[in-house]
Backbone bond lengths (Angstrom), bond angles and torsions (degrees), N, CA, C in turn:
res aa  C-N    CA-C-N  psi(-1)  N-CA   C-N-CA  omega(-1)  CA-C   N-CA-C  phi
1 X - - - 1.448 - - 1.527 107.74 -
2 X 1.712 107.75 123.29 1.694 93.03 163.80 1.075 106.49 -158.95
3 X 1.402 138.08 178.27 1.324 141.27 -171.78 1.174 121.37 85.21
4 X 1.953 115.30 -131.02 1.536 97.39 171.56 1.692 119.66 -63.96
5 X 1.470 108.41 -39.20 1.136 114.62 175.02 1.685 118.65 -12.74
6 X 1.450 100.92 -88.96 1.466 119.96 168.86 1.543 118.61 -43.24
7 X 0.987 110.65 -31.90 1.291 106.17 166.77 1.700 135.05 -84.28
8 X 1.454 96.98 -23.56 1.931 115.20 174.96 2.064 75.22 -74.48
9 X 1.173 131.90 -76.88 1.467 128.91 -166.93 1.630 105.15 -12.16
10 X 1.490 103.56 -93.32 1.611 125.28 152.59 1.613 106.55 13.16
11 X 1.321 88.72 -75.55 1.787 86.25 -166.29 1.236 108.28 -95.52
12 X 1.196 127.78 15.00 1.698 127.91 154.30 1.236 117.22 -85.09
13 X 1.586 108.88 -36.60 1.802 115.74 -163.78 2.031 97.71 -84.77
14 X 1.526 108.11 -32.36 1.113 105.19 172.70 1.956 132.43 -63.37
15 X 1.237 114.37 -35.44 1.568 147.81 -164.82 1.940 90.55 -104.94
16 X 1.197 131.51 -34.56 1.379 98.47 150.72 0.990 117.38 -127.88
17 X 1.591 116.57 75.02 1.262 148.11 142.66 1.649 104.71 -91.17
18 X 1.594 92.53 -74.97 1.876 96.74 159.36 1.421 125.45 -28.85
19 X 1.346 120.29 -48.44 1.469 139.05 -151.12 2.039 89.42 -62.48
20 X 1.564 80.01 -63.09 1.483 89.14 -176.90 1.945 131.27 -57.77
21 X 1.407 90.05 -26.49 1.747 100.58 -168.17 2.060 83.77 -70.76
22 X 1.806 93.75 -64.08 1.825 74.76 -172.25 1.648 121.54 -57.90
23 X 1.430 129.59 20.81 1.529 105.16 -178.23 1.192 81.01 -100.75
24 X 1.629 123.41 -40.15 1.784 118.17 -178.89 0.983 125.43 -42.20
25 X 1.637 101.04 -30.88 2.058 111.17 168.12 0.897 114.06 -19.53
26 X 1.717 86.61 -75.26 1.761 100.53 -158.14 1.394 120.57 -85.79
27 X 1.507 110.74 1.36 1.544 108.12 163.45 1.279 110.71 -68.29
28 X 1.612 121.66 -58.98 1.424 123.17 -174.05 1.583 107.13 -55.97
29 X 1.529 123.25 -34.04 1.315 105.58 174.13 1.697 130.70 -66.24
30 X 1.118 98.85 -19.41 1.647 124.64 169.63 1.342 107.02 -56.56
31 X 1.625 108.03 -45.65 1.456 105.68 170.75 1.358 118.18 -74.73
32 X 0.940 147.54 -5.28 1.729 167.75 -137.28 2.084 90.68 25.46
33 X 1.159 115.38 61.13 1.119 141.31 138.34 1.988 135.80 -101.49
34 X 1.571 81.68 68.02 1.726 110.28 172.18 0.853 144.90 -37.94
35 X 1.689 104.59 -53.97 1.643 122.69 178.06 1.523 98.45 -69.48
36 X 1.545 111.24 -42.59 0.942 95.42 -167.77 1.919 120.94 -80.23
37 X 1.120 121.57 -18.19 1.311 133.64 177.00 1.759 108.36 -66.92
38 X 1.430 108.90 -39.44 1.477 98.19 156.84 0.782 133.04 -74.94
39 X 1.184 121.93 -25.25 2.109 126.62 -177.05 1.697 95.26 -68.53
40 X 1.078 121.61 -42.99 1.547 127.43 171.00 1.523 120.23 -54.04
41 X 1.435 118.35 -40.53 1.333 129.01 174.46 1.899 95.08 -76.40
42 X 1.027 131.45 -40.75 1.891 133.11 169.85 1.452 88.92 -44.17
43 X 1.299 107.98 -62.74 1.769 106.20 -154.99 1.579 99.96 -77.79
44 X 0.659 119.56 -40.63 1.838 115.78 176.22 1.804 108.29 -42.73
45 X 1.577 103.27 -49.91 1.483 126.03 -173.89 1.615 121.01 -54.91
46 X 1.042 59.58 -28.37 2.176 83.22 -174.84 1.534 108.78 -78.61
47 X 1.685 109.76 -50.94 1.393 102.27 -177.18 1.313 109.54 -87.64
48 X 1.360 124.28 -30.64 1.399 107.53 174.57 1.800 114.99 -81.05
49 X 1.021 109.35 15.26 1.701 125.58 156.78 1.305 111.08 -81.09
50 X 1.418 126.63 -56.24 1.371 126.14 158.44 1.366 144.84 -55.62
51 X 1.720 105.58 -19.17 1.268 114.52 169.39 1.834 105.20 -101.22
52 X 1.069 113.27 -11.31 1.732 112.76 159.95 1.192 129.89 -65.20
53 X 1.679 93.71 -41.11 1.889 108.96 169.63 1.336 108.16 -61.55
54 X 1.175 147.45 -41.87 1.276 149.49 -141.50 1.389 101.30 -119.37
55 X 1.320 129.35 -28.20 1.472 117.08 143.30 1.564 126.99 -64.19
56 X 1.514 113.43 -34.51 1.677 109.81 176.38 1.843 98.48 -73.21
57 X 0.890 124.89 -28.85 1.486 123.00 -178.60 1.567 101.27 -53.68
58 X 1.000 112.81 -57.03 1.713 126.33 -147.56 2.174 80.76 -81.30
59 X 1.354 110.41 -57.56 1.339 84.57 177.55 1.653 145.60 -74.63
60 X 1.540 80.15 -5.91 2.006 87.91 154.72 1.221 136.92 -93.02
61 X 1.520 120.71 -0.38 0.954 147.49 -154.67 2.024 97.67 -111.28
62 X 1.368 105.94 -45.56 1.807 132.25 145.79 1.349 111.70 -35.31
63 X 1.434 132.28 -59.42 1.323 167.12 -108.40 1.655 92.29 -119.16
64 X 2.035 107.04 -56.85 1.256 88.75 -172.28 1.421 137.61 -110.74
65 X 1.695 94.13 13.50 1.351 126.43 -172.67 1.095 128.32 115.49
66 X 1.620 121.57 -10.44 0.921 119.23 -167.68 1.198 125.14 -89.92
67 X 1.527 128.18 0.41 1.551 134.30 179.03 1.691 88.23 -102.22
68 X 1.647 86.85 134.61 1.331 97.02 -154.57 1.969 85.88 -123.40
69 X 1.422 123.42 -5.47 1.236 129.43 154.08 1.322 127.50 -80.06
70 X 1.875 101.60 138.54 1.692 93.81 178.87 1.153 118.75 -67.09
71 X 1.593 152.17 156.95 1.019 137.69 140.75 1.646 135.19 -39.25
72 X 1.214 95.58 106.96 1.179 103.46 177.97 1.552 135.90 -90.19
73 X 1.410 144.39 175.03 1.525 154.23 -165.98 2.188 92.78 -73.10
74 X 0.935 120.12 -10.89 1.427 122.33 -178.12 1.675 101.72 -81.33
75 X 1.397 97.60 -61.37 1.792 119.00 -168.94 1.648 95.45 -51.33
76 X 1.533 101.52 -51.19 1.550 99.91 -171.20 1.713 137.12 -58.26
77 X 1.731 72.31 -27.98 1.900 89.15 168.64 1.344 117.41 -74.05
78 X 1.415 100.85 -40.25 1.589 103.29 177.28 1.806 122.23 -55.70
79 X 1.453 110.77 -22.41 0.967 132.14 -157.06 1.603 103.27 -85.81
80 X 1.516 118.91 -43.58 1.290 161.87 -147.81 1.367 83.81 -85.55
81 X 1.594 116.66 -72.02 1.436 122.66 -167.44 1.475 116.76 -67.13
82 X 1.575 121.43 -29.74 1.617 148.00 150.21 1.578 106.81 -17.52
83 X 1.495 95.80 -53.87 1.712 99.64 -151.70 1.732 88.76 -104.55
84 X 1.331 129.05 -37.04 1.413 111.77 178.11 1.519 116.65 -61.93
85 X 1.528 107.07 -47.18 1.685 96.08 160.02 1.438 144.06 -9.03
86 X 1.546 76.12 -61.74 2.060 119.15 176.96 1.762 84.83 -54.19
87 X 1.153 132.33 -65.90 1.283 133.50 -132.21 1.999 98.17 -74.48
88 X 1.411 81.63 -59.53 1.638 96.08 179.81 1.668 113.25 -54.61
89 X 1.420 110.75 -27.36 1.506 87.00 170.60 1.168 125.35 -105.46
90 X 2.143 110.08 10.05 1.855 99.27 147.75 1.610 116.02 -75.01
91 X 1.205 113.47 -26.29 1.452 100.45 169.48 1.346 119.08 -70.49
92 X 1.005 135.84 -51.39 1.277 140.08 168.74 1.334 109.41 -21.99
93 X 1.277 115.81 -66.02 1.829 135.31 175.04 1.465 102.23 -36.01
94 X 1.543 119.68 -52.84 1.188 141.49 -130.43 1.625 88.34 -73.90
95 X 1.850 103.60 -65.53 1.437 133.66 -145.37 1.823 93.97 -68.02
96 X 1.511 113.61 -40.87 1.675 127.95 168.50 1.219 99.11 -34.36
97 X 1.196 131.55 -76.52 1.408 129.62 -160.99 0.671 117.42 -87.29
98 X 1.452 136.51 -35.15 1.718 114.12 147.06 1.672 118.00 -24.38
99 X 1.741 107.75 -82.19 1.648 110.42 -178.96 1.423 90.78 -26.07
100 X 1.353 135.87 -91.10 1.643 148.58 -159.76 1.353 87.80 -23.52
101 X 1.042 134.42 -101.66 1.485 151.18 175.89 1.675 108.55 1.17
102 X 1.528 116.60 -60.31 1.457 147.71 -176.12 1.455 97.20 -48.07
103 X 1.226 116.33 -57.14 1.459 140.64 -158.65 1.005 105.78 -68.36
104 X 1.498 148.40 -74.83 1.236 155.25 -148.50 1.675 88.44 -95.73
């Protein structure tokens, strides 16, 4: 595997890494386990930081001519999984402060 391939991979395997840390969020916040629901939202942050980098790479790289492949049904998933990431960890955020809220 190489090229875009490896790289749509990259930013799929990275973003649901994320995907997963924020649903753990909001389990541990369910438990009114905090510290730990944020340290999970840190670690979510991180990989879907790494799978953002490696999507803005690939689209400047688009940008300056140098991807010389069409976009393909791979890139798009990766892209797909990019932005649901995004999604799950405003809810994630969301569901925290609620529990917090619940609690006190």
């Amino acid at each position: 595997m190489e090229g875009s391939e490896l790289i749509a991979f990259n930013i799929i395997s990275a973003v649901g890494t994320a995907r997963s840390c924020y649903i753990e969020a909001i389990q541990k916040a369910k438990t009114n386990d905090f510290i730990a629901a944020e340290k999970l939202i840190a670690e979510g942050d991180d990989a879907f930081n790494e799978g953002h980098d490696v999507h803005l790479k690939l689209l400047q790289s688009d940008a300056e001519g140098k991807n010389n492949s069409n976009i393909n049904l791979l890139i798009l998933h990766a892209e797909d999984q990019l932005m649901s990431a995004e999604g799950f960890k405003i809810i994630a955020t969301e569901f925290i402060d609620v529990y917090k809220k619940l609690k006190h």
